[in-house]
N, C-alpha and C positions, 0 to 999 in steps of 0.2 A: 504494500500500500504506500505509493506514494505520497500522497494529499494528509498528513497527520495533523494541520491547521484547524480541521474540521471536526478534529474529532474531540470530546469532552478530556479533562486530566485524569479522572478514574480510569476512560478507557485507556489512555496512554499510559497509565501507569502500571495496567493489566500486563500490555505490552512488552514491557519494559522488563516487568517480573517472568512474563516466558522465558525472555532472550537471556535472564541472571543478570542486568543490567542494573544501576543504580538507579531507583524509581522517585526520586524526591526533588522538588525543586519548583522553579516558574515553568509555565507550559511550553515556553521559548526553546529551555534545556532540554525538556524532555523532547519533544520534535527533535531538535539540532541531535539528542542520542540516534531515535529510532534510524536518522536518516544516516547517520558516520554507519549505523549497525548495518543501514543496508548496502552502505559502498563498499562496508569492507566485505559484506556478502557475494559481493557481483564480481569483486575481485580476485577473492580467495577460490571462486570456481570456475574463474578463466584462465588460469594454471592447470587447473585439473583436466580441464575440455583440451587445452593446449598438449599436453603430459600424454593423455591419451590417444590423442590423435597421431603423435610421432615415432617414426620407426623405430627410435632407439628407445631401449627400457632400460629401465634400473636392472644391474643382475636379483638373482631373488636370493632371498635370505637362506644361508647355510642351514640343513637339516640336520639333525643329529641321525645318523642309519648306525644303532647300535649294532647291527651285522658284521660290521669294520673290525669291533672289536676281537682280540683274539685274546681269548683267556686263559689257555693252557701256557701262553709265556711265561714263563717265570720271573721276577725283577728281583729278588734277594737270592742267595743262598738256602735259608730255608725254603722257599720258597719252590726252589728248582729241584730240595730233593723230594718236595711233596708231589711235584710236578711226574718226580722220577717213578717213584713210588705210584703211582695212577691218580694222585689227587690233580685238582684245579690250580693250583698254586696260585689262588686268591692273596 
């Protein structure tokens, strides 16, 4: 909603409390809020339309594939002759 001139301070202050915005003040403030609230709205998801429109991607985030893991390696001593002996050598 563009037009918040029109609208009473209750409802803007409704508003206001949606977005987690500070709701107190002359009706002037609170307008001048809603409307910074919607530029940086318009702005913050013309990056994103941007982002996804373009060939190159972010890499994706490293998985953990506990498969990798190898458990029967030993890393101490004890360890290696638990390994020897048939255990895990956890």
């Amino acid at each position: 909603m563009s037009d918040y001139t029109k609208l009473k301070n209750a409802e803007l202050e409704t508003l206001l409390k949606e977005r987690s915005l500070p709701h107190t003040g002359k009706k002037a403030d609170l307008v001048a809020r809603l409307q910074e609230s919607d530029s940086k709205k318009v702005s913050a998801e013309t990056p994103t339309t941007a982002a996804a429109s373009s060939t190159t991607l972010a890499p994706a985030e490293d998985e953990i594939d506990w498969d990798d893991d190898d458990t029967t390696k030993a890393t101490t001593a004890p360890a290696a002759a638990a390994v020897a002996a048939g255990g895990l050598g956890e």
